[in-house]
N, C-alpha and C positions, 0 to 999 in steps of 0.2 A: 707410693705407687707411681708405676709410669704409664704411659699412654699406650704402651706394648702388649701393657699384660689385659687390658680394658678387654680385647674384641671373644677372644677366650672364656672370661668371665659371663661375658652375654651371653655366647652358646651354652653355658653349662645353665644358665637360668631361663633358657628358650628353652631349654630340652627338660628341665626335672622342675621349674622353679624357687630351687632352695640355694640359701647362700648363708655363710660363714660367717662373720667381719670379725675382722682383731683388732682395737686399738687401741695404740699405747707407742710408747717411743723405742729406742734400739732393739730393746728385748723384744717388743712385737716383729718390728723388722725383720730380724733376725742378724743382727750384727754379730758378725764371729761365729755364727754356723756353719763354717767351712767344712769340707768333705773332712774324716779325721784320718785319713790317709796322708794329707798336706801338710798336716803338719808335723805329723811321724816322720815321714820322710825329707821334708824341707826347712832350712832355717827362717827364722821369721823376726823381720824387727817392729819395735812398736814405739810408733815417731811421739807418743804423746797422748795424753789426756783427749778425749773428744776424738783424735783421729784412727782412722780402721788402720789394721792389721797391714805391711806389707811386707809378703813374702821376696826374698833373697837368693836368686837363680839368675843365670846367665840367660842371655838371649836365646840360644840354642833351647834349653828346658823352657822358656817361654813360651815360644810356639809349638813344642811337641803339647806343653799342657793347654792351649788352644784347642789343639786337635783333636786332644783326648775328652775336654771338658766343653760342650758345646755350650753349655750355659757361661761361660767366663767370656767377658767383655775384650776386644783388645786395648792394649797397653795408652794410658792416658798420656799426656804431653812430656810426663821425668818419668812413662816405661815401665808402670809400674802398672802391673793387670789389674781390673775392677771384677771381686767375688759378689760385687751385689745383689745378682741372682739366682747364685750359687748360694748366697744367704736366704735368698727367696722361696729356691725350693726347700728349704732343709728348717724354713721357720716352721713352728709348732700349727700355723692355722692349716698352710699346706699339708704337712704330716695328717694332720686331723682329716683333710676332706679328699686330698687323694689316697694315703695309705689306707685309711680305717675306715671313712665312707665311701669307698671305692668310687670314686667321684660322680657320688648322688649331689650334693653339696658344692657352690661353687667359691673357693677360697681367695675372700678379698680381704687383702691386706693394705691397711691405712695405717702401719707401723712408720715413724720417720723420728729417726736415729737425732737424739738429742733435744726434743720437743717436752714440752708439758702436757699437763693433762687439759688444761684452756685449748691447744692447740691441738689434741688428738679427739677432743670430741667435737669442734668446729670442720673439722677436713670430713666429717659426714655428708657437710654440706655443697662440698667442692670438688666432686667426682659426681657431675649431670649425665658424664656421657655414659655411665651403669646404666642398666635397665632394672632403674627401681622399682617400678611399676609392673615389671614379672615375677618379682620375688614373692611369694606366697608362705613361704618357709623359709625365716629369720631366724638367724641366733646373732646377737654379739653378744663376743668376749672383750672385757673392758680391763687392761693391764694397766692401771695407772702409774705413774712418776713418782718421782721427786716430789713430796708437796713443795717443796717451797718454788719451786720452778713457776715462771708467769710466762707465758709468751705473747709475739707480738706479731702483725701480719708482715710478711716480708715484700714490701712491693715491687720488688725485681719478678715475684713471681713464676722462678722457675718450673721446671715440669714436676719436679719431688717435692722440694723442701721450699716449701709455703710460706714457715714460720721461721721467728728466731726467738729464741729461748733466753731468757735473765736468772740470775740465782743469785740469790742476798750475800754478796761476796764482798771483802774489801779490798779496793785496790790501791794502788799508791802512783795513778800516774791522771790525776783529775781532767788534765787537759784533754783527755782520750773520749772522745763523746759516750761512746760505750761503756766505758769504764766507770765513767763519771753518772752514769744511768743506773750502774749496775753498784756503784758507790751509794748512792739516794736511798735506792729499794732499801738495803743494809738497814740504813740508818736512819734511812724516816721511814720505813713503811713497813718488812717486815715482822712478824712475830709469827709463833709457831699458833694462836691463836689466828692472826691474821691466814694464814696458810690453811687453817680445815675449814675457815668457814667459806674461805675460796673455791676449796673442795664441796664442799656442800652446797654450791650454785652453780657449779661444773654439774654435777650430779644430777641436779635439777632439770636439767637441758637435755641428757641425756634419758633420761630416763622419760622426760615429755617426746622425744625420739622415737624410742623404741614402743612407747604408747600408739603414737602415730602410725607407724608400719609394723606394726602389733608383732614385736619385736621380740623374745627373751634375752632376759641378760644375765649374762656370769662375769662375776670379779673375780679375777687372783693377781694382787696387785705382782710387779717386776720382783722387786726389792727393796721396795720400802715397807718398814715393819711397824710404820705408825698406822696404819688405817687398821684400826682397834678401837672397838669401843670406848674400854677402859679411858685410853689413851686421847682421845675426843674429847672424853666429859671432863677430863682432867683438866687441859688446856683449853678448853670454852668456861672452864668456871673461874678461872683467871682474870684478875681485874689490872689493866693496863694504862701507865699513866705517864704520858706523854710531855715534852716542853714544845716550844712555841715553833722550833724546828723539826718538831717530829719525833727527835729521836725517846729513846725509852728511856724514862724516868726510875721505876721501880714496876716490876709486876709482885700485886700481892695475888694469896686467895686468903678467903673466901672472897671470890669478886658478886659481880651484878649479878652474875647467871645464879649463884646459888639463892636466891631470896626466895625461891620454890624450886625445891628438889624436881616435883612432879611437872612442871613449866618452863623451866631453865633448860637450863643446858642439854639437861636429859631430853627435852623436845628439842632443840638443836639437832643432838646426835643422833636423832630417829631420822631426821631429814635424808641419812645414807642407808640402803638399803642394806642390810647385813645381812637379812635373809638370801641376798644372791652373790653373798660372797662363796668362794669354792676352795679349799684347803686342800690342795694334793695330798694324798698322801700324811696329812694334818697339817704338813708348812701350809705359812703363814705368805709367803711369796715364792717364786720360780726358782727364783735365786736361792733362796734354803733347801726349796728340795732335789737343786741339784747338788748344793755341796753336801747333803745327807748320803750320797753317794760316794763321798772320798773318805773312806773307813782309816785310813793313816793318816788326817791331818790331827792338828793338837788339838785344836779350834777351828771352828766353824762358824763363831760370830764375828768374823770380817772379812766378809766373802770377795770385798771391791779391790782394798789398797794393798792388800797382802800379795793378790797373783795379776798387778799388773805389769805386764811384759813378762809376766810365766803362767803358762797353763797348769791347771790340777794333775797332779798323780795319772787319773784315770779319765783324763780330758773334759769330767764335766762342765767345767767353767775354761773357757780361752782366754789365750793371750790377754786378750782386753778385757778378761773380767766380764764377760756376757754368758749365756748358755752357751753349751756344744750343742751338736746334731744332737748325742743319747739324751740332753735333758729335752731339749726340744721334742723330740719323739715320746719320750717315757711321759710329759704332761697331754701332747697329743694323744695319746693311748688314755690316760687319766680321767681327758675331758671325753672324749669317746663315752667313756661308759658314765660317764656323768651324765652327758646329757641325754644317753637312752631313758634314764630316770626320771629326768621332766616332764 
């Protein structure tokens, strides 16, 4: 979020007092929501992993599409236009509280491109200047990450991006302080057990949250297709055995958690609320139900590494591998009538 969109948000909660929140990382954002006209028409290159989409025009088509698009930033210091609010309008909370609550609802988005779930349910905490204390009517929608994602605070503290994000990655350059961070996690700290029950005191926080500003909550995670039960009890019943470094020894099962069915693990897993998870459409994440809309692919179970630096047939997923506008819109519409059901 920026400090732009803040004064906006207050009036719609002075005037109706109901509001929105989404959070979760790019997918909430809305990274690669670009209008789908832009990319029909313009070429587009995609510099890498982590970085946004940059469109391939001359100067000339540069500021004709200024003119045209009042939401497009102009040209940062290597000239190359900023869609970030162009993604803004076109993310699914927006879609949700201007298209479809005709903006009864004021849509606040705490979506930031690259974060974890640590980091998107802490930035609840760090937008004072909301007028929380008008909101009488709460919804958040809780798009979770990557589990394995940890984040960290970023003290530079910019106006958007708060945090910085680690993932249990191996590098090969140790001297790199980052890398050499991001080397440790690897290999002394991760596990996919370590990772849900992360989640399940992420959860915790949130959900004491939304208790507090007598909140509803709905899940439909991004794209991750662990948060399953099945999938939980599985990985919490795992017994994990470590050397004097950390790293993983052997994981067996049946581990610790299974010594009572009724007490293990299974009470672990009830720690996440399932009953507020939300299945579009029955997917399991955003990302599934939008490539359930590209009827000519072969497969549908690699929705990420397959169309990076190509969009889908029918645009559901962009360039970078995030939603289009139509998935954005078709989940907005989704949760629409979802939560007339609450």
């Amino acid at each position: 979020m920026f400090n732009r969109q803040i004064p906006e948000i207050n009036k719609i909660i002075k005037k109706t007092g109901k509001a929105v929140i989404a959070i979760g990382c790019s997918f909430v954002q809305g990274q690669g929501a670009i209008d789908d006209d832009l990319y029909e028409k313009y070429t587009w290159e995609y510099p890498g992993m982590g970085y946004p989409m940059r469109i391939k025009i001359s100067n000339t088509e540069k500021y004709a599409l200024l003119r045209q698009y009042p939401d497009l930033l102009k040209p940062d210091p290597d000239h190359s236009l900023d869609f970030t609010f162009m993604e803004y309008k076109n993310a699914f909370v927006n879609v949700l509280c201007e298209k479809y609550f005709q903006g009864e609802y004021a849509p606040i988005n705490l979506g930031i491109r690259g974060c974890g779930n640590r980091a998107s349910i802490k930035e609840l905490y760090f937008r004072p200047e909301i007028d929380w204390a008008g909101i009488k009517d709460l919804i958040v929608v809780y798009m979770p990450s990557g589990i394995e994602r940890f984040d960290f605070v970023n003290d530079l503290w910019p106006e958007h991006f708060h945090w910085k994000a680690m993932w249990p990655n191996e590098h090969k350059n140790p001297a790199n302080g980052r890398e050499h961070l991001w080397e440790g996690y690897h290999k002394s700290l991760y596990s996919e057990k370590f990772g849900i029950i992360e989640q399940l005191a992420h959860m915790q926080e949130l959900m004491t949250w939304c208790k507090l500003h007598n909140a509803k909550l709905i899940i439909t995670p991004g794209f991750d297709r662990r948060y399953n039960k099945e999938y939980f009890e599985a990985e919490l019943s795992m017994s994990i055995e470590r050397d004097m470094e950390g790293k993983i020894k052997q994981v067996t099962k049946p581990g610790f958690f299974t010594f009572d069915n009724s007490k293990g693990h299974n009470q672990l897993s009830n720690l996440w609320p399932w009953d507020k998870m939300f299945k579009p459409e029955g997917f399991g994440t955003l990302a599934d139900l939008a490539m359930s809309k590209e009827p000519s692919l072969k497969s549908t179970s690699d929705f990420f590494f397959q169309f990076l630096g190509n969009r889908t047939p029918n645009g559901w997923m962009t360039p970078c591998a995030h939603p289009g506008v139509k998935a954005h819109d078709l989940y907005a519409n989704l949760l629409y009538n979802h939560i007339k059901t609450l």
